[in-house]
GUNU-579462 format. One record per residue: residue number from 1; residue in one letter; chain; y, x, z of N, C-alpha, C, O in turn. Coordinates in nm, 2 decimals. Atoms other than C-alpha are relative to their C-alpha. Layout:
<pts>
PT  pos  code  unit  nnorth   neast     nup  canorth  caeast    caup  cnorth   ceast     cup  onorth   oeast     oup
PT  NUM     A     A       Y       X       Z        Y       X       Z       Y       X       Z       Y       X       Z
...
</pts>
This chain:
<pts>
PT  pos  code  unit  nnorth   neast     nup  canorth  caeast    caup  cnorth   ceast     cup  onorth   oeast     oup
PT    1     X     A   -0.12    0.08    0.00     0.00    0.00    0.00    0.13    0.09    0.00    0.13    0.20    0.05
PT    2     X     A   -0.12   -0.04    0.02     0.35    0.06   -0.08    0.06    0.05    0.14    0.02   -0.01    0.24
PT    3     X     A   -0.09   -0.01   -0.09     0.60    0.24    0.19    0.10   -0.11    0.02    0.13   -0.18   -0.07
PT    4     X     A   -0.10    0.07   -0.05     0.84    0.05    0.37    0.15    0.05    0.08    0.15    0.16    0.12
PT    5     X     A   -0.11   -0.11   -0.06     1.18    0.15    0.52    0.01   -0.09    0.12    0.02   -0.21    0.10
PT    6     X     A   -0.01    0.06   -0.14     1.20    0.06    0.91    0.17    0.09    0.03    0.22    0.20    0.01
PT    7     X     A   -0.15   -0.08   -0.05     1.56    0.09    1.03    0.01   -0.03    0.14   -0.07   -0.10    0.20
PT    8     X     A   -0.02    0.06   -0.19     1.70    0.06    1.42    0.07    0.07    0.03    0.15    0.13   -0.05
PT    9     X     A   -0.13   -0.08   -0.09     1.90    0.22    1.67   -0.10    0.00    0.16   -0.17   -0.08    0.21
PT   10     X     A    0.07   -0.07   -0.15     1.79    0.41    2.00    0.12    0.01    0.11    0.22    0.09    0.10
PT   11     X     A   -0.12    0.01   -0.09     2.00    0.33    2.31   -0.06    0.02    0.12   -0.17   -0.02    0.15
PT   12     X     A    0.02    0.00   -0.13     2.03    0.44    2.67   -0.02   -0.09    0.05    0.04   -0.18    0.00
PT   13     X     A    0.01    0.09   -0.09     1.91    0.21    2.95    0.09   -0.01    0.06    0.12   -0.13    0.06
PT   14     X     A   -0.07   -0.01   -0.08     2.14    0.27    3.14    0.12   -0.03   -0.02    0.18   -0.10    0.06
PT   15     X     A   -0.10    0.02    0.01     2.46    0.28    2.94    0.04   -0.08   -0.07    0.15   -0.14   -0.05
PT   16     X     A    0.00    0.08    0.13     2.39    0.08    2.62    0.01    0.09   -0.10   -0.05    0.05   -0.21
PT   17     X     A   -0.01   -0.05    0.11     2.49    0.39    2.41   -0.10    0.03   -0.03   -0.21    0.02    0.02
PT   18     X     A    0.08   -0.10    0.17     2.37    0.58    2.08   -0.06    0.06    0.07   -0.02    0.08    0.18
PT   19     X     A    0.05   -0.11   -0.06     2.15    0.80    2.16   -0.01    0.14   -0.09   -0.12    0.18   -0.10
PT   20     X     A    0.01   -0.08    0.12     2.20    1.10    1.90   -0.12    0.09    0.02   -0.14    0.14    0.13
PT   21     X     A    0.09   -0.06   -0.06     1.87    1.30    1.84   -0.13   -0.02    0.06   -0.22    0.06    0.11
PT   22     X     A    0.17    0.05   -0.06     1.57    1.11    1.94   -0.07    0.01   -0.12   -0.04   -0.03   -0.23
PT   23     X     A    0.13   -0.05    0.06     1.25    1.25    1.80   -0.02   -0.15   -0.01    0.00   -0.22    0.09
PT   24     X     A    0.06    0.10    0.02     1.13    0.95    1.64   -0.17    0.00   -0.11   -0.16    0.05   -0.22
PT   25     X     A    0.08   -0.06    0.04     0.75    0.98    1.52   -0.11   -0.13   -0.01   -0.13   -0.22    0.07
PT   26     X     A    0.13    0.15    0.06     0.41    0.74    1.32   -0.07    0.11    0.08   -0.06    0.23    0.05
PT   27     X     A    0.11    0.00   -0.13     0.15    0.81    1.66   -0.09    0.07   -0.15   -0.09    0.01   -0.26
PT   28     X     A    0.11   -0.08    0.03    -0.13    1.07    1.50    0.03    0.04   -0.16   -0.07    0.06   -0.24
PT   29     X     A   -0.05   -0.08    0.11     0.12    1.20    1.19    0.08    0.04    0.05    0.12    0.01    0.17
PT   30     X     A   -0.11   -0.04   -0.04     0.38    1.42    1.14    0.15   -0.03   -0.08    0.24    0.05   -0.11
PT   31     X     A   -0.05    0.04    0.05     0.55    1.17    0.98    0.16   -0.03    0.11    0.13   -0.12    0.18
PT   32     X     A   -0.14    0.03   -0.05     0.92    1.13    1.15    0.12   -0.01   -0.09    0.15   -0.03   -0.20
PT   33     X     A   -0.19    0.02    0.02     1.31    1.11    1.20    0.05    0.05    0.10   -0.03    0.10    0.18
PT   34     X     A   -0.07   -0.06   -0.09     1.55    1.22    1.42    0.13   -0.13    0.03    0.19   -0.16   -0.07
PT   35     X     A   -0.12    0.11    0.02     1.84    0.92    1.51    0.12    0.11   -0.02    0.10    0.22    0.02
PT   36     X     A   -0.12   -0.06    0.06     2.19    1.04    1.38    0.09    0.00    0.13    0.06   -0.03    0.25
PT   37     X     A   -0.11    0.00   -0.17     2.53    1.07    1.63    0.01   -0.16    0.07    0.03   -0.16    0.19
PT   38     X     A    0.03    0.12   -0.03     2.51    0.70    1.66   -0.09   -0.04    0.11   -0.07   -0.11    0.21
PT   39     X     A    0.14    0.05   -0.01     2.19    0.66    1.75   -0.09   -0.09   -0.12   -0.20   -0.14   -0.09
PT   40     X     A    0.09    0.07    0.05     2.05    0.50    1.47   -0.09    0.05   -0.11   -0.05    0.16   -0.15
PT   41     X     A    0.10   -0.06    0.10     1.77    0.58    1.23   -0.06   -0.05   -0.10   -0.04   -0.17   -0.10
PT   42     X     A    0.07    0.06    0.10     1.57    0.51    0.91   -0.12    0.05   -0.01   -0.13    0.16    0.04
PT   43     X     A    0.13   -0.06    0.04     1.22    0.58    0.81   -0.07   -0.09   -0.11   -0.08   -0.21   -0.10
PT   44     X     A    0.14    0.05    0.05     0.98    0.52    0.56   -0.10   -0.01    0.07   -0.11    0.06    0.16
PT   45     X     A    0.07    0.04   -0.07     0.68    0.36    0.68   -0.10   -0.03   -0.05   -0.11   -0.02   -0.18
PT   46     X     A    0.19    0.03    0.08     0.31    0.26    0.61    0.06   -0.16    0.00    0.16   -0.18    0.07
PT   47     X     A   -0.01    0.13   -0.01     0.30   -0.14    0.56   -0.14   -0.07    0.03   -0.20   -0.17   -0.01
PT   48     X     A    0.09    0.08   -0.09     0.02   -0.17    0.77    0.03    0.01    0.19    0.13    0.06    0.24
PT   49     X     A   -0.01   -0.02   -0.14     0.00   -0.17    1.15    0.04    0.14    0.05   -0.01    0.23   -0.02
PT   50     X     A   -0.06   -0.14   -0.06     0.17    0.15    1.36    0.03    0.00    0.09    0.09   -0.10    0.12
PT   51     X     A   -0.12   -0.05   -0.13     0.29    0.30    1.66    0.11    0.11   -0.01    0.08    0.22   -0.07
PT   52     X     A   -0.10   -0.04    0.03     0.60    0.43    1.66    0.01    0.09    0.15   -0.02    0.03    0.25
PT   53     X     A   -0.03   -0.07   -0.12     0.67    0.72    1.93    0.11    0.07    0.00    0.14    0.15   -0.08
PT   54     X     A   -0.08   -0.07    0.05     0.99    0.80    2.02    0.07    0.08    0.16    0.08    0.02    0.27
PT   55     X     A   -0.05   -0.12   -0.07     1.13    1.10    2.22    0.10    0.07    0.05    0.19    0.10   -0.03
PT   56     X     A   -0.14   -0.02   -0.03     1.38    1.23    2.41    0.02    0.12    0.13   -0.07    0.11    0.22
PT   57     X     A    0.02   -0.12   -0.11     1.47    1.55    2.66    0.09   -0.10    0.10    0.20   -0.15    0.08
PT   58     X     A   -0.07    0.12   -0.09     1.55    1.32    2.97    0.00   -0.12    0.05    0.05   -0.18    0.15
PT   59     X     A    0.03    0.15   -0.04     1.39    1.01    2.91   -0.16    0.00    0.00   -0.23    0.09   -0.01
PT   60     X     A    0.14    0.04   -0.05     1.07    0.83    2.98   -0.04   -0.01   -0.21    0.02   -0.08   -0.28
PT   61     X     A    0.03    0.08    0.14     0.91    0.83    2.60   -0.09   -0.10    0.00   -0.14   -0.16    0.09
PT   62     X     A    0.03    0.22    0.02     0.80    0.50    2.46   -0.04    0.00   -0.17    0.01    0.03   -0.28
PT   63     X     A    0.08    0.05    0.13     0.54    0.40    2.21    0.03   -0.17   -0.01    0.03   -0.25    0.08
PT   64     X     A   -0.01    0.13    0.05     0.61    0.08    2.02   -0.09   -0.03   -0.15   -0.09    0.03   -0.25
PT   65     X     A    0.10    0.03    0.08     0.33   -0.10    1.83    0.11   -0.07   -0.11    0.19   -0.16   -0.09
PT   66     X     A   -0.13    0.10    0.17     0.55   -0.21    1.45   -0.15   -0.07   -0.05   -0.26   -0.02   -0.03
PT   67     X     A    0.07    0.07    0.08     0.36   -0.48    1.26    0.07   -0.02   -0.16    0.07    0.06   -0.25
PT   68     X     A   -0.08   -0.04    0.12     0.57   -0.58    0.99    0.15   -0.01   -0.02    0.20   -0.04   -0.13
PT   69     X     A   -0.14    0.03   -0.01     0.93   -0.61    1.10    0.06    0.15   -0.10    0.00    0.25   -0.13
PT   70     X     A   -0.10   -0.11    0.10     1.19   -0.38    0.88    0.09    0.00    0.07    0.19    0.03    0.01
PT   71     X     A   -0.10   -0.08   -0.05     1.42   -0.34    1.18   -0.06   -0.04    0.17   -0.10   -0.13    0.23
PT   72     X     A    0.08    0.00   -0.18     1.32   -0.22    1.56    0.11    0.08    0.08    0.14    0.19    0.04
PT   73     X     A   -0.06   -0.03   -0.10     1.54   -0.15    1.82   -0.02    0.05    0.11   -0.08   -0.04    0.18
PT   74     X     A    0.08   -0.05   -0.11     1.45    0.08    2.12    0.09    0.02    0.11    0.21    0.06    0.11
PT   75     X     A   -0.12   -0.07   -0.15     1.61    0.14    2.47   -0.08    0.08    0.08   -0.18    0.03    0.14
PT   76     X     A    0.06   -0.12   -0.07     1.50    0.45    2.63    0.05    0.00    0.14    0.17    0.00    0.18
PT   77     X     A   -0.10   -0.05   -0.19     1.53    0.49    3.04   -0.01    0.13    0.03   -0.11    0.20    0.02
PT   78     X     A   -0.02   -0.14   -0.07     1.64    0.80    3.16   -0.11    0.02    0.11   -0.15   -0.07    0.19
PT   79     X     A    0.12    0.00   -0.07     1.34    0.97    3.33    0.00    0.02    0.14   -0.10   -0.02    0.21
PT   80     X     A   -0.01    0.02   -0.14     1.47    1.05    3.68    0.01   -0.18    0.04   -0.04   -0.24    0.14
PT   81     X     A   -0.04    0.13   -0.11     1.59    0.68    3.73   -0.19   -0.04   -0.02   -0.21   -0.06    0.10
PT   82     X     A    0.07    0.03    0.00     1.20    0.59    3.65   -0.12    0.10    0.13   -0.24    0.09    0.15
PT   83     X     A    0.07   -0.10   -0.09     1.08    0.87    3.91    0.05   -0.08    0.20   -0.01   -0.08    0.30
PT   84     X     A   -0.07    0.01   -0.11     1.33    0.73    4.18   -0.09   -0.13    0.03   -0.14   -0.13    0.15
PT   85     X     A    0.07    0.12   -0.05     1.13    0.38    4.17   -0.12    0.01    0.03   -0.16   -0.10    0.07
PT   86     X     A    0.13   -0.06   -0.04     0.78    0.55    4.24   -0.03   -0.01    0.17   -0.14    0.05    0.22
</pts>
């Protein structure tokens, strides 16, 4: 099957902003992206089922299962505030 282009934006928990720089990555390729100063990103994509992994120095990372939406939005928590609720 044909590629697809998934777009979105990667935001702090905490503050609402962009996040510029998040490792964005298809779970068991080395298929990625990087989000821009914004925070937002583009990728081609498989148009079957995926997990999306996306990455960050600071935050908790976070897999998201895509089906077939063409736009995904992520909010990353900073990884101390997720240590402090332990």
């Amino acid at each position: 099957p044909a590629d697809r282009e998934l777009t979105g934006r990667v935001t702090d928990g905490a503050t609402g902003e962009g996040l510029p720089g998040v490792n964005i990555t298809i779970k068991g390729t080395v298929r990625g992206t990087a989000t821009d100063a914004g925070g937002n990103y583009r990728l081609s994509v498989p148009n079957e089922p995926f997990v999306l992994v996306f990455s960050y120095i600071g935050y908790t990372n976070q897999e998201v299962s895509v089906g077939s939406q063409t736009q995904l939005n992520v909010v990353l928590q900073p990884a101390s505030q997720s240590l402090n609720e332990v």
